[in-house]
C-alpha positions in Angstrom: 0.0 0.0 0.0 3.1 2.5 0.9 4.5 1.6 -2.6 1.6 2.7 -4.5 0.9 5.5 -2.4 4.1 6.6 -3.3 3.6 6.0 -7.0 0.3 8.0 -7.0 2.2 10.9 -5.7 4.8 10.4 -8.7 1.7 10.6 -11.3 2.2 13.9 -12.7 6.2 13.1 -13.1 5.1 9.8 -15.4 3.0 12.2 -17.3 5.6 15.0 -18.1 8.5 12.6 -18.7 6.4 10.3 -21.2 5.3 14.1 -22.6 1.0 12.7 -22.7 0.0 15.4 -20.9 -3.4 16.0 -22.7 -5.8 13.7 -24.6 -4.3 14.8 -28.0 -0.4 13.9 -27.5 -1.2 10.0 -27.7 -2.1 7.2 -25.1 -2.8 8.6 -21.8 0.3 8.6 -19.6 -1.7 6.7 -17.3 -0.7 3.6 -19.0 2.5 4.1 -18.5 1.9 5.0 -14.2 -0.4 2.2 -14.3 2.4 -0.6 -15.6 5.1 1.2 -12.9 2.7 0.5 -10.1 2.1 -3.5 -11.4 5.8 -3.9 -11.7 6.5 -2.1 -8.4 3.8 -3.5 -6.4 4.2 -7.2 -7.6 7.0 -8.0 -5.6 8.7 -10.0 -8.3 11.9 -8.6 -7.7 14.7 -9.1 -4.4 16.8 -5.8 -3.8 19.4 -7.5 -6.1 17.6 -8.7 -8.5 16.1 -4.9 -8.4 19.9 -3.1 -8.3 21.1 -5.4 -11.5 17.5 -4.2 -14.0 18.8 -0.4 -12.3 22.1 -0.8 -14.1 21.0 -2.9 -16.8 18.3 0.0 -18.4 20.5 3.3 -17.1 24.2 2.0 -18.5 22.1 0.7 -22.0 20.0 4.1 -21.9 22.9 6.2 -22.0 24.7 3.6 -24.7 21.7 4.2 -27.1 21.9 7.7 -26.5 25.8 7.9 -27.2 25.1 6.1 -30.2 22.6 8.8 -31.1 24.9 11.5 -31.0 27.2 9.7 -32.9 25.6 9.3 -36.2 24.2 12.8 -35.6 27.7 13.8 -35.5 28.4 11.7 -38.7 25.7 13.2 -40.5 26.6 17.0 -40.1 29.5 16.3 -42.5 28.2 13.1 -44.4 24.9 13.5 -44.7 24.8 14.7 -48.9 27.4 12.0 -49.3 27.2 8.7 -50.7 27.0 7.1 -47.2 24.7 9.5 -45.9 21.2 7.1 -46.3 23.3 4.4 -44.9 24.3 6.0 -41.4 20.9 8.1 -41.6 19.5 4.1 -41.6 21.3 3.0 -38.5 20.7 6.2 -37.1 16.7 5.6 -37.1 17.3 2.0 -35.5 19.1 3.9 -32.9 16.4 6.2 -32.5 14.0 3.5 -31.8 16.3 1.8 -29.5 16.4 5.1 -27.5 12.8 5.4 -27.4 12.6 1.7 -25.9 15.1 2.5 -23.1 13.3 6.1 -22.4 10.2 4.0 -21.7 11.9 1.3 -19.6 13.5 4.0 -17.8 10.0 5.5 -17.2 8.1 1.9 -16.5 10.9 0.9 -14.1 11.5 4.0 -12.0 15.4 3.9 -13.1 17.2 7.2 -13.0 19.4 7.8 -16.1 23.0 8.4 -15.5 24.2 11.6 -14.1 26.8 11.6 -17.2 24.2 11.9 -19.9 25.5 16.1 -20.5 28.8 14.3 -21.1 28.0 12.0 -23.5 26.0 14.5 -25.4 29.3 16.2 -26.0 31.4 13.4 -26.1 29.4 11.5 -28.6 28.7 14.3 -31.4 32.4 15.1 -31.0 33.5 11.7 -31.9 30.9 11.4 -34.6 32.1 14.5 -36.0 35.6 14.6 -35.9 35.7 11.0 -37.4 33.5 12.0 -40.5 35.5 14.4 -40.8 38.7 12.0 -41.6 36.5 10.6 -44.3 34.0 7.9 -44.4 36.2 5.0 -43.9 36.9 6.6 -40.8 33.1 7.1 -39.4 33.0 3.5 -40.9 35.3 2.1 -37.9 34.2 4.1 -35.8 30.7 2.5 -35.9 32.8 -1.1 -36.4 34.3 -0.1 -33.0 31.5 1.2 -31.1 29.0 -1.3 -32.1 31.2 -4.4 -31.6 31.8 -3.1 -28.3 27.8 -2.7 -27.4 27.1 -5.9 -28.7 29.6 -7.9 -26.5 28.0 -5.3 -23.5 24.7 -7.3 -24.5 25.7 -10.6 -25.2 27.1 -10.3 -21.2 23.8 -8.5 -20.1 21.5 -11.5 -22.2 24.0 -14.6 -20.4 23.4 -12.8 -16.6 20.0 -12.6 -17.4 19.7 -16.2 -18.7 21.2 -17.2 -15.7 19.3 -15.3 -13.5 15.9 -16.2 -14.4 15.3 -15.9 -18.0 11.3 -16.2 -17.7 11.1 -13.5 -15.2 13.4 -11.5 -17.7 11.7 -12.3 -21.2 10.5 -9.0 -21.9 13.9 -7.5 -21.4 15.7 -10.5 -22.5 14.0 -10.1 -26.0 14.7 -6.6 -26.3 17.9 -6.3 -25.6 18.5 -9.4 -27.8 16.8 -7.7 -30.6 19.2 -4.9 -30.3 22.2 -6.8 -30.3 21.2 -8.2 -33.7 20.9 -4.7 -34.7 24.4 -3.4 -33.4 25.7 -6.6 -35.1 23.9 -5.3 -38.5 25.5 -2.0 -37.7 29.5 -3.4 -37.1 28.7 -5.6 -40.5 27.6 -2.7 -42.2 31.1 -0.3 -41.3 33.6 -3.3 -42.5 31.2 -3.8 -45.8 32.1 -0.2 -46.5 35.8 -0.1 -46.3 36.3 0.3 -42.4 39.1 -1.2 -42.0 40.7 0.6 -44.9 40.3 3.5 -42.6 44.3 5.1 -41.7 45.6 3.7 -38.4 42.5 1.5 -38.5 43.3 -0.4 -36.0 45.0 2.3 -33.5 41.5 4.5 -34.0 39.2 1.0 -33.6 41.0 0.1 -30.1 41.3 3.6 -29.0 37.9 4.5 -30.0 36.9 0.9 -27.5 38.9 1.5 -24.7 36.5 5.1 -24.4 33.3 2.9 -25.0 34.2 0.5 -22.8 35.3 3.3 -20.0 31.6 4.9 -20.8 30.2 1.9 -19.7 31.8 1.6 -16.7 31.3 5.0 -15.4 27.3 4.7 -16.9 26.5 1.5 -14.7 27.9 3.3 -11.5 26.9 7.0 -11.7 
């Protein structure tokens, strides 16, 4: 009863995050409160179980939204090119993964990290200065930075397999569906020329050794 006390008073910050504040901006966002206060009241979860979905959704939240920046970086400088549709077409996948992980974020009461200003910057920067080296360049760049998310997933899908993966499906499925993506993504960058790229592999493993630092600092802060 406390829990969904609580919840009720946390209505009207549901509403403005999810931005249904009215009858004409799509599905009320009291389908959105009314899911939080299933999952929260259910008891499904142990505090563990509870503190692993927390850095689960923020650090792959704040992945999605590094990749975002990214291509949007990219796309300032290669966006009339002859790559342009291709990284404007990962770019839409990773607006819909974003979308996911704003709504999980919502439905799950997880508080993004405090680093998202950062990765704003960080991630246009790197999109940008790589297009500007040429396209092979923003080519291993995305080679580098997906390859990197997707082995962040395939860890995230085996501690939820062995965890519980029925009590997990919904995420389980999500996130796996997204892996396939990133994969799509890393495939796409060596099919056009990434690793013909200058000093490709000195920019791929420089380029990890950040993502792989984001991730780290996401999960905890």
């Amino acid at each position: 009863m406390e829990k969904a006390a609580g919840l009720r008073r946390l209505r009207p910050l549901y509403c403005s995050l999810s931005g249904r504040t009215g009858p004409n901006k799509g599905p009320c966002c009291a389908t959105v409160y009314a899911g939080a206060i299933r999952h929260h009241s259910s008891g499904l979860y142990s505090d563990e179980e509870r503190a692993l979905l927390d850095r689960i959704i923020r650090v792959d939240h704040a992945g999605e939204y590094g990749a975002n920046r990214i291509y949007a970086g990219q796309m300032v400088v290669l966006g009339r090119t002859s790559v342009g549709p291709i990284i404007q077409h990962m770019w839409d996948q990773e607006k819909d993964h974003l979308k996911k992980f704003d709504e999980l974020m919502i439905s799950n009461r997880v508080r993004p990290t405090a680093l998202l200003p950062f990765w704003n910057v960080a991630g246009f920067a790197l999109g940008f200065g790589t297009a500007l080296l040429g396209r092979k360049a923003a080519m291993a760049c995305t080679v580098a930075v997906e390859e990197t998310i997707s082995n962040h997933y395939n860890n995230q899908i085996r501690t939820l397999m062995e965890r519980d993966p029925e009590k997990h499906k919904e995420l389980l499925q999500t996130i796996k569906t997204f892996r396939d993506d990133e994969m799509e993504h890393h495939d796409t960058g060596l099919e056009h020329d990434a690793e013909q790229a200058p000093a490709y592999f000195l920019l791929k493993n420089a380029i990890q050794m950040g993502c792989r630092a984001a991730v780290y600092l996401s999960e905890r802060i």
